[in-house]
C-alpha positions as CSV (number, residue, x, y, z in Angstrom):
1,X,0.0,0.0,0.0
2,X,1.7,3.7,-1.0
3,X,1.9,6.3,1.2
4,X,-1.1,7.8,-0.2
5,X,-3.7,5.0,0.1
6,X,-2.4,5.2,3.9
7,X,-3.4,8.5,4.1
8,X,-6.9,7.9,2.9
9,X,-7.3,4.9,5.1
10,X,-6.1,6.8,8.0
11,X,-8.7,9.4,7.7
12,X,-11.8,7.6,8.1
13,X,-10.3,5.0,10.3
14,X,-13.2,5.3,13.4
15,X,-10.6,3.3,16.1
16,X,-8.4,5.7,18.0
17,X,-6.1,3.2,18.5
18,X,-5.7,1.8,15.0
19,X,-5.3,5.1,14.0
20,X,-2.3,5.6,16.0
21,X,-0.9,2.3,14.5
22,X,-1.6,3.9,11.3
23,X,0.0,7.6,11.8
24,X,2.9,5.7,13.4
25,X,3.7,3.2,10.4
26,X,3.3,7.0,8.0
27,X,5.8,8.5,9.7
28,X,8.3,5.8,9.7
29,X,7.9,5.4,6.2
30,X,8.6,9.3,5.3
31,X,10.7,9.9,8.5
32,X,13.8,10.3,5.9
33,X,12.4,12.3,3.7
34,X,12.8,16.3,3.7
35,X,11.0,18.2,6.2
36,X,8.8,20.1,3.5
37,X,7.6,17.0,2.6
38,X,6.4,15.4,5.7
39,X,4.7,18.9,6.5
40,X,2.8,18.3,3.0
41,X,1.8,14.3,4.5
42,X,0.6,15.9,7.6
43,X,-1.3,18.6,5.8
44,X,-2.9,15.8,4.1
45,X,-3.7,13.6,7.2
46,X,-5.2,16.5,9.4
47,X,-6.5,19.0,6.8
48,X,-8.9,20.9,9.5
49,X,-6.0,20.1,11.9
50,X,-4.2,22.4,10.0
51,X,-6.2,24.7,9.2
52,X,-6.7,25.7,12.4
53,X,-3.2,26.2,12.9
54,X,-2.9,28.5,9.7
55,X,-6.0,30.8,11.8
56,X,-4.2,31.0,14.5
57,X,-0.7,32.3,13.3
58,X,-2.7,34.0,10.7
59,X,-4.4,36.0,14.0
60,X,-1.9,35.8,16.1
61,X,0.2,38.0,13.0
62,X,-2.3,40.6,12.7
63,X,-2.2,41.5,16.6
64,X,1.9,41.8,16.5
65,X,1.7,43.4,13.0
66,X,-1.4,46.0,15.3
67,X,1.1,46.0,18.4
68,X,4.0,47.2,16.4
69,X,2.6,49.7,13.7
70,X,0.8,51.0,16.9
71,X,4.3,51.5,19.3
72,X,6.3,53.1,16.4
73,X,3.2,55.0,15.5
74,X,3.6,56.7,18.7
75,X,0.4,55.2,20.3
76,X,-1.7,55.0,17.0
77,X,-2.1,52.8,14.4
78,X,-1.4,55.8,11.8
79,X,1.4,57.3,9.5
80,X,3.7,59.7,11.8
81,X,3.8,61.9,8.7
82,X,0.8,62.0,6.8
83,X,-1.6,60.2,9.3
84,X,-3.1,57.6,7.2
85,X,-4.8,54.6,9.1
86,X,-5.5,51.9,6.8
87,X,-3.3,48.7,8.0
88,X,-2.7,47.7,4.7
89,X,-0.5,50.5,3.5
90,X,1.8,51.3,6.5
91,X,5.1,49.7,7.1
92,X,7.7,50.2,9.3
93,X,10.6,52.2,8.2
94,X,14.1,52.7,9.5
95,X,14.3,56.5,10.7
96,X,18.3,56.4,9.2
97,X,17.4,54.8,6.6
98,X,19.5,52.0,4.9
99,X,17.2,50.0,7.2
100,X,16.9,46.6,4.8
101,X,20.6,45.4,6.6
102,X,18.5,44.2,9.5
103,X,16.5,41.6,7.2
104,X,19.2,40.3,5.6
105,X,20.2,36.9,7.4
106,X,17.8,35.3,9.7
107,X,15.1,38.4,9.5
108,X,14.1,37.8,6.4
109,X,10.0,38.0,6.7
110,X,8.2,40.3,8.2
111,X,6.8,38.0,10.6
112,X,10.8,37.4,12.0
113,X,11.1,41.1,11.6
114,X,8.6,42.0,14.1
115,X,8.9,39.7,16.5
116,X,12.9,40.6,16.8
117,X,11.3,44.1,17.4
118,X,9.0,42.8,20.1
119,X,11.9,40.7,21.8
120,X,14.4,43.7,21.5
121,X,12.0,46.4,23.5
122,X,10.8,48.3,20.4
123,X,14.2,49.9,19.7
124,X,13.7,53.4,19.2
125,X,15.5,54.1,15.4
126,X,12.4,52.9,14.1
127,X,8.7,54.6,13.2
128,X,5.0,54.1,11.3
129,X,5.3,55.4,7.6
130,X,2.4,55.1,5.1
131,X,4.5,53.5,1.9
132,X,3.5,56.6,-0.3
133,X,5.8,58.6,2.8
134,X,8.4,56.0,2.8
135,X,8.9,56.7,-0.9
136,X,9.0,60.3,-0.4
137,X,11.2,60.1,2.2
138,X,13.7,57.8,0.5
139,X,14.0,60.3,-2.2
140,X,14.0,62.8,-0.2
141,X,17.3,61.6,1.3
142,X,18.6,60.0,-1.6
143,X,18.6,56.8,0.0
144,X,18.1,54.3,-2.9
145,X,18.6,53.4,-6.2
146,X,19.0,55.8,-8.8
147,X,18.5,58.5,-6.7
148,X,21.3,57.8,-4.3
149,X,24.1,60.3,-4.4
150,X,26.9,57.7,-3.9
151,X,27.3,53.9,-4.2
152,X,26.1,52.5,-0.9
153,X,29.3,50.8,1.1
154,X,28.0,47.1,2.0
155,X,31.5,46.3,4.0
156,X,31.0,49.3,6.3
157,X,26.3,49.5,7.0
């Protein structure tokens, strides 16, 4: 029987016990294989299972995302510049600029972003900016692209 079959029998198995059986003999069988794929077998076992646990981070993001627009919004959930309020277009933006060095590496998603945030006591070099601001500021300051006045130094950010 392949893995699949397995899977489908495993689902609308009614004994707890020979379910367990079941699950067990699964994960012996993929226990070698990468972790992306027994994430995609265990999807496929418990699909409300899983679901579930997509709501939850899903929520759990939107309240840090809330939290931290909010702190660097100094106490609202708005633009420090212009005041705009919908969620969906504010961002956080380095006050110095030059502020993508601290998602290179292990901060790579904005989820990992905030939560390094959260953990390091909302360091202050940081504030709420609508993105239309952010662009302005950016060429304001010459701080990107090909509006910078001098070739960034990566060795020395």
């Amino acid at each position: 029987m392949d893995i699949d079959q397995k899977i489908e029998e495993y689902k609308h198995m009614d004994s707890l016990k020979e379910r367990r059986v079941l699950w067990w003999e699964i994960r012996q069988e993929i226990k070698d294989s990468s972790k992306a794929h027994q994430m995609k077998i265990y999807r496929q076992a418990h699909p409300a299972m899983y679901l579930e646990q997509w709501k939850r981070q899903r929520d759990k993001y939107q309240l840090l995302k809330l939290e931290i627009l909010t702190h660097y919004g100094n106490g609202e959930c708005a633009c420090v510049r212009c005041g705009e309020e919908r969620i969906v277009c504010l961002t956080i933006d380095h006050i110095h600029g030059r502020g993508n060095r601290h998602r290179q590496g292990k901060l790579r998603t904005t989820p990992m972003f905030y939560r390094w945030l959260e953990k390091n006591d909302y360091p202050p070099e940081y504030q709420t900016l609508c993105m239309n601001c952010q662009f302005e500021k950016r060429f304001e300051n010459k701080e990107f692209g090909k509006y910078a006045d001098e070739p960034i130094d990566w060795q020395n950010v």
